[in-house]
C-alpha positions in Angstrom: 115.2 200.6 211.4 111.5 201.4 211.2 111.3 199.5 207.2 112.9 196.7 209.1 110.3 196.3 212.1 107.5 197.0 209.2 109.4 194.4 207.1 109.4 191.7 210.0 106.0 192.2 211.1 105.0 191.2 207.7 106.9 188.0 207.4 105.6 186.8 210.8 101.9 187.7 210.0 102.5 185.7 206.7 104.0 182.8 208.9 100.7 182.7 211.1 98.4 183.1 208.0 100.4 179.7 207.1 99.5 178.0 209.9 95.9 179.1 210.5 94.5 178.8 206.7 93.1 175.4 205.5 95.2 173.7 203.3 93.5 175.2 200.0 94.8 178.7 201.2 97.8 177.3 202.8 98.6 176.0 199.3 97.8 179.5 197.6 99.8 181.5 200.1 102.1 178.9 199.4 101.7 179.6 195.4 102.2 183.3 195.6 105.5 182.6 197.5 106.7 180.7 194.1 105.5 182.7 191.8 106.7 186.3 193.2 110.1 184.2 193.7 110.2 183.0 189.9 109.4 186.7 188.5 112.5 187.9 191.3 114.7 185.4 189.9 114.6 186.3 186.7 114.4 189.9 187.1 117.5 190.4 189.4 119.7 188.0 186.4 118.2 190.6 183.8 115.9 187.5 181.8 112.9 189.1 181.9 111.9 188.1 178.5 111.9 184.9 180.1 109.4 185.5 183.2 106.1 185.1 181.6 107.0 181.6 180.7 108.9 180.3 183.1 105.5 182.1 185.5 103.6 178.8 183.3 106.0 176.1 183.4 105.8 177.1 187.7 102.4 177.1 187.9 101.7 174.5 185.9 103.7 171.7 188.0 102.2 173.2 190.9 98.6 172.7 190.3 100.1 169.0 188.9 101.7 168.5 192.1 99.0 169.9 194.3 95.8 168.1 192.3 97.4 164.9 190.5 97.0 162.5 193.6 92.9 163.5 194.1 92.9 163.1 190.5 94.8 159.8 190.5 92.5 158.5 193.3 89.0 159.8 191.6 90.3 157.6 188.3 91.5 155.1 190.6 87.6 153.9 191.2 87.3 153.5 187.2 90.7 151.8 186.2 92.5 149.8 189.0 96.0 150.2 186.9 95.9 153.5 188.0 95.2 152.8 191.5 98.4 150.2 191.6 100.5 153.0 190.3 99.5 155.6 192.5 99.5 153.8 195.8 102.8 151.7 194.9 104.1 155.4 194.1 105.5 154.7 190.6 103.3 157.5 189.2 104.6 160.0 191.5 108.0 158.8 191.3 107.9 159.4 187.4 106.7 162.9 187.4 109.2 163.5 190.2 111.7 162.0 188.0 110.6 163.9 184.8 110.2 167.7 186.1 113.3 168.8 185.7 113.8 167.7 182.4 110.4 169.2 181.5 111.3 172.3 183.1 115.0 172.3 181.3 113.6 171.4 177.8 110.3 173.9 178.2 112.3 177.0 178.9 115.3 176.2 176.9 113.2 175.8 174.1 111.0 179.2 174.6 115.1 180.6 174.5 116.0 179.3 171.1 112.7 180.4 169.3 112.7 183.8 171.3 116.1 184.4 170.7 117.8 182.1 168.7 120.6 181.5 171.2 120.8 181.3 175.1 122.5 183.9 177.2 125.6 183.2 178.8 123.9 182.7 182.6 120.9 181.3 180.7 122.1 177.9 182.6 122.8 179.4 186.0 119.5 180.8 186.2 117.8 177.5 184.4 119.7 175.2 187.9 118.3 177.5 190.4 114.9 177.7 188.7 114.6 173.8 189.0 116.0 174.3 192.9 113.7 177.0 193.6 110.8 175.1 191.7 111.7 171.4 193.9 111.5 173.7 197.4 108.2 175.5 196.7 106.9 171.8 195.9 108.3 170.2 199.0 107.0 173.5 201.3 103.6 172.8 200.1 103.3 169.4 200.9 104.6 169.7 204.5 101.8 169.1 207.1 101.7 172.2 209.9 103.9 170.2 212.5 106.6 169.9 209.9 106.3 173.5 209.1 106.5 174.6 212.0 109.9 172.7 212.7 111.1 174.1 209.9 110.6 177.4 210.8 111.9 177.1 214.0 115.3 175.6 212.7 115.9 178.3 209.6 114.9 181.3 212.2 116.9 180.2 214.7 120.1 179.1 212.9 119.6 182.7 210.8 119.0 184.4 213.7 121.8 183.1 215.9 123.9 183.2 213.6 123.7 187.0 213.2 124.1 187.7 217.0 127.2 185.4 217.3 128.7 186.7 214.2 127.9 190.1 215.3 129.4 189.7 218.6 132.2 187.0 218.6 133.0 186.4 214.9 136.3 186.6 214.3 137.4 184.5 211.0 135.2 184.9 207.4 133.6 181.7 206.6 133.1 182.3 202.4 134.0 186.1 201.8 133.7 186.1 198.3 130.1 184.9 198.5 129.4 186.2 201.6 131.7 188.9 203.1 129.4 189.4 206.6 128.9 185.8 207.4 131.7 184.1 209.9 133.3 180.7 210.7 132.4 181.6 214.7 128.7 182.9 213.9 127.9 179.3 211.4 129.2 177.2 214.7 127.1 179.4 216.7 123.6 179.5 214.2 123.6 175.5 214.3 124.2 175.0 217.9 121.2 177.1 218.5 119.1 176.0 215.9 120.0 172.7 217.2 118.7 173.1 220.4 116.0 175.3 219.7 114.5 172.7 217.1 114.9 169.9 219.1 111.9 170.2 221.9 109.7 171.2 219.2 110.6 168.1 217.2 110.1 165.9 220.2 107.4 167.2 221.3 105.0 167.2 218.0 106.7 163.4 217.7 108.3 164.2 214.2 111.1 162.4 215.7 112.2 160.6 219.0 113.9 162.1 221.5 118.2 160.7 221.2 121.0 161.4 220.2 120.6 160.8 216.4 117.6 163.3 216.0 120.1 165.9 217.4 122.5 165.1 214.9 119.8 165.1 212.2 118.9 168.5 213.6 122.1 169.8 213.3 122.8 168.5 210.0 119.5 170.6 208.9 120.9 173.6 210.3 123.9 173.4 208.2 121.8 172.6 204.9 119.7 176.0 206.1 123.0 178.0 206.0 124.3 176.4 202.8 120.2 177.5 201.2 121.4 180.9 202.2 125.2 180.6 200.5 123.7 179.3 197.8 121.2 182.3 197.1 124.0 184.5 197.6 126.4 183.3 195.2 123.3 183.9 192.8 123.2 187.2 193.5 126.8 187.9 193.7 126.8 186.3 189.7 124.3 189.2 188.9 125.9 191.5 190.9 122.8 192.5 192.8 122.3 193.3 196.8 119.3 191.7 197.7 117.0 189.8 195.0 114.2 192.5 195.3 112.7 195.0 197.7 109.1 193.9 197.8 109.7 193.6 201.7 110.7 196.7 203.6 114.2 196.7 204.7 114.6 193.3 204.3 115.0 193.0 200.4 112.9 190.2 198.1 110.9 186.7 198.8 114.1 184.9 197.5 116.0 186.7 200.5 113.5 185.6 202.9 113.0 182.1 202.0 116.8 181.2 200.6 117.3 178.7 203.7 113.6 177.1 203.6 114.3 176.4 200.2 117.2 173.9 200.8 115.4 172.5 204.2 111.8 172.0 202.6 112.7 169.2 200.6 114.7 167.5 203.0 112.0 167.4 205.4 109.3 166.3 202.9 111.1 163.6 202.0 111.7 162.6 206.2 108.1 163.3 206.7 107.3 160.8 204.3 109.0 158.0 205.0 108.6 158.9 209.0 
């Protein structure tokens, strides 16, 4: 009980630092979220070999994706091609497009010449590498307001979801991935996270009060829990508990951020066209 009060303290302090850093620290913290989350992947699926450069490939479309656009806009006042492709959003739209194949052929590559073959789960661990790469990216380019929304909906819905579970649930809801979670405690995570988000994304103006930022809402809350199904059936391939213990009592980062992962890039992508 005591490594899990220790453990929660440090998650929340880390979720203040987040909001009260400027956005060069915000995007380190940010940084050092990934990167312990890359090395955690590939320890728990026993690919260590593969850390170091995978580590790289991370950090090196993070820094693109952080520091392209100033860079795009300093060349912009030399070379007005540039400008039309950044501000029409063709240039960003290409990398976008181009990551994951960078990321697929850079590490499968590394493979082949390191080894001469791929392991077996090589590919499973290559898919979540490019998902866990795409949510780190989208997490660092939310402004405060939409972080805190997100927070509030993948604590909420987690947290709910628990108590109902705990208390009322009744019927398993994917035992073979997940043998704790319920049918009766997903109902009652969303409902909550539902109504808990919803002030909060009315009153920053994310979204307009109605009916269809409920829904949206609840729809978020589902995609939090499927983050967290989706983590787990990774770790139920490698046969592992919890993806590290770097936090007390509450196991690795990948445990921690599993749902913010599959909600990050959803709300990038609303923030932007909002």
């Amino acid at each position: 009980m005591r490594d899990r009060v220790v453990g929660a303290f440090i998650v929340v302090l880390y979720a203040l630092l987040l909001f009260y850093v400027p956005m060069p620290f915000y995007h380190l913290l940010i940084y050092f979220l990934g990167a312990l989350s890359v090395l955690e992947l590939f320890s728990l699926s026993r690919l260590e070999r593969y850390q170091t450069v995978a580590l790289l490939i991370f950090s090196l479309i993070f820094l693109l994706f952080i520091y392209i656009p100033q860079l795009i806009k300093l060349l912009s006042y030399f070379y007005t091609s540039l400008a039309v492709s950044f501000y029409s959003g063709a240039l960003l739209s290409s990398l976008l497009f181009i990551s994951p194949l960078f990321l697929s052929i850079s590490l499968f590559s590394y493979a082949l010449i390191l080894d001469g073959a791929v392991d077996k789960n090589f590919f499973t661990v290559l898919a979540f590498f490019i998902y866990l790469t795409f949510g780190i990216l989208a997490l660092s380019g939310l402004s405060k307001p939409l972080l805190l929304l997100l927070i509030s909906i993948v604590w909420s819905t987690d947290t709910f979801a628990y108590l109902v579970g705990k208390y009322f649930g009744r019927r398993k809801l994917i035992p073979s991935v997940s043998p704790k979670k319920t049918i009766e405690g997903s109902i009652g995570g969303s409902v909550a996270g539902t109504l808990v988000s919803y002030p909060i994304a009315v009153k920053l103006s994310l979204f307009p009060a109605g009916f269809l930022t409920l829904l949206l809402l609840f729809l978020l809350t589902v995609v939090s829990q499927i983050g967290d199904l989706f983590e787990s059936s990774l770790k139920r391939v490698f046969g592992v508990k919890d993806s590290g213990n770097i936090i007390p009592g509450h196991g690795g980062i990948l445990d921690r951020i599993d749902s913010t992962l599959a909600v990050a890039p959803v709300l990038f992508v609303l923030g932007g066209v909002s």
